[in-house]
ROGU-122884 format. One line per field, with one value per residue (C-alpha): y, x, z; residue number from 1; chain; residue in one letter. Coordinates in Angstrom, 3 decimals. Layout:
<recs>
Y: Y, ... $
X: X, ... $
Z: Z, ... $
n: NUM, ... $
chain: A, ... $
res: a, ... $
</recs>
This chain:
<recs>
Y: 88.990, 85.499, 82.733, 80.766, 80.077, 82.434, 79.442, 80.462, 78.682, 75.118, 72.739, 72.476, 70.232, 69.678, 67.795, 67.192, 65.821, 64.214, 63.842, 62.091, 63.849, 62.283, 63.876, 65.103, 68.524, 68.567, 71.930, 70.769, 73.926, 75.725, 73.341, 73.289, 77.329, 76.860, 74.475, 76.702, 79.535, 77.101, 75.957, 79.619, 80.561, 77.161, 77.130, 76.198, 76.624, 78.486, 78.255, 76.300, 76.126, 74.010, 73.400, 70.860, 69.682, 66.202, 65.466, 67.846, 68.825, 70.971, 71.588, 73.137, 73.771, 73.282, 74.474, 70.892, 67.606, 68.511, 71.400, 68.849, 66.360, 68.679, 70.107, 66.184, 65.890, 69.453, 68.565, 70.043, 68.926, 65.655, 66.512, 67.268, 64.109, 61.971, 63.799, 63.755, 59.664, 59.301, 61.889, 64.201, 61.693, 58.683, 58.447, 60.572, 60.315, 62.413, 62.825, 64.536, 65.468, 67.504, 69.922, 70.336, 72.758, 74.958, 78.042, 79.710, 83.243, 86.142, 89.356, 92.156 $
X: 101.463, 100.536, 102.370, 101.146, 103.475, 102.523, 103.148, 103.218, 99.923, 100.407, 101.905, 104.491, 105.870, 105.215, 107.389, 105.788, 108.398, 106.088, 107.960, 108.061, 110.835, 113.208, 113.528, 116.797, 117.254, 121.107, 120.839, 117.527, 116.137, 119.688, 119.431, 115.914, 116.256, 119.843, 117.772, 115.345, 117.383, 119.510, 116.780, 115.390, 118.367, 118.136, 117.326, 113.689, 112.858, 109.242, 108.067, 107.658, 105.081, 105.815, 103.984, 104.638, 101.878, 103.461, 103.863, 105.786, 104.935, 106.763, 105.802, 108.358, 107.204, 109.553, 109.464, 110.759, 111.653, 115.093, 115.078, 113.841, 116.573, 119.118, 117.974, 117.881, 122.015, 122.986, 125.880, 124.554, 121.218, 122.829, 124.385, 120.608, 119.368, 122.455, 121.650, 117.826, 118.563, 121.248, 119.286, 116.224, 113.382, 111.950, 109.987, 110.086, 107.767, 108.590, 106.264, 107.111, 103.627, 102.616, 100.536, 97.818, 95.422, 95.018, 92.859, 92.378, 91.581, 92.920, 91.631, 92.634 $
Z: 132.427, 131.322, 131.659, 128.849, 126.349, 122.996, 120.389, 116.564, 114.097, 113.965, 113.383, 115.946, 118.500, 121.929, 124.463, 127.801, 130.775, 133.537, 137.053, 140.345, 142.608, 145.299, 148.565, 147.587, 146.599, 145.667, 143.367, 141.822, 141.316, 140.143, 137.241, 136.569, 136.050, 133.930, 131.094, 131.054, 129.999, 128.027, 126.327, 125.441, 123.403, 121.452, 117.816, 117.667, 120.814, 121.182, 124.541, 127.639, 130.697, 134.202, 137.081, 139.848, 142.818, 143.840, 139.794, 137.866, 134.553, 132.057, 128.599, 125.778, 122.544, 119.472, 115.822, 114.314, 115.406, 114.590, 117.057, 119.975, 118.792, 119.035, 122.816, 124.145, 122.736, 124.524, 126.249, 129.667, 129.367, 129.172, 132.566, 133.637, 132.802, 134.095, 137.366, 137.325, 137.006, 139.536, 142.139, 141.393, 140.257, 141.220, 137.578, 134.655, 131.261, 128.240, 125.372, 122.200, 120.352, 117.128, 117.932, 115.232, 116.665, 119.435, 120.632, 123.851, 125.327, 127.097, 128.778, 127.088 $
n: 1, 2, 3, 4, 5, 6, 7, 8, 9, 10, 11, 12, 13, 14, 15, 16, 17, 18, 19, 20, 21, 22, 23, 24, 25, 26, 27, 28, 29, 30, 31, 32, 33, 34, 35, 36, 37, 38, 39, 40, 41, 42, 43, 44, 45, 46, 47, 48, 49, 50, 51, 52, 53, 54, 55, 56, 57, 58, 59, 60, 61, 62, 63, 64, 65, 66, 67, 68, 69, 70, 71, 72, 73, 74, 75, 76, 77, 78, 79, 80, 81, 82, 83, 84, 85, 86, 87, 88, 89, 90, 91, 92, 93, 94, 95, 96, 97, 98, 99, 100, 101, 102, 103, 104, 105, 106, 107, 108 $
chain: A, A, A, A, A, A, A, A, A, A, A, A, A, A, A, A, A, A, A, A, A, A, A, A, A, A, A, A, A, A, A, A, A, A, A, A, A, A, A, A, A, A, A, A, A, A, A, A, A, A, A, A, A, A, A, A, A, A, A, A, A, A, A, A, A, A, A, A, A, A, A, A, A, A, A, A, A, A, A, A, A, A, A, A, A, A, A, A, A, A, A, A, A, A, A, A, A, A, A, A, A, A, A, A, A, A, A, A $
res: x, x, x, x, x, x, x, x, x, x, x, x, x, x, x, x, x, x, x, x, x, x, x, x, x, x, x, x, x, x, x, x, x, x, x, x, x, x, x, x, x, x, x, x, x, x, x, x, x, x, x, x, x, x, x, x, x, x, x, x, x, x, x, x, x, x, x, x, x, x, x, x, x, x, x, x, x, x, x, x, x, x, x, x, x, x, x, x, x, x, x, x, x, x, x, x, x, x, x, x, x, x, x, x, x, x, x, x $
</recs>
């Protein structure tokens, strides 16, 4: 089974969260999996694909601005990010994008 997100035709939105971890891992990865289930159950939500070698990359895909707006003022997602500040990263980058085309391929 693939891991790649199945998106819906564009448009739609992308937001990409670049990390740099800390050393600590304080419950990290307990959170990390609770916002993505959070996040699934979210109006809007579509999809999301991480990886992480050194810099961590995760990329959820949104039907609407308003959707993405909405996830960043979840009251435990705000928890997340209070506690990614205070303990988990050492840099973060988010980028919220419009997706306007994409294509790929899969074995049947």
């Amino acid at each position: 089974m693939s891991e790649i997100a199945k998106t819906p035709q564009t448009p739609y939105y992308a937001v990409i969260f670049t990390s740099e971890r800390t050393d600590a891992d304080t419950k990290y990865v307990e959170m990390a999996d609770e916002m993505e289930k959070l996040a699934s159950v979210q109006p809007g939500f579509l999809g999301v694909e991480s990886a992480r070698e050194g810099v961590g990359i995760t990329v959820s895909y949104w039907d609407s601005l308003e959707a993405i707006h909405k996830w960043k003022q979840n009251e435990r997602h705000l928890v997340a990010q209070r506690k990614g500040i205070s303990d988990w990263y050492l840099a973060y980058k988010t980028r919220v994008c419009k997706v306007e085309s994409d294509y790929g391929f899969e074995k049947a």
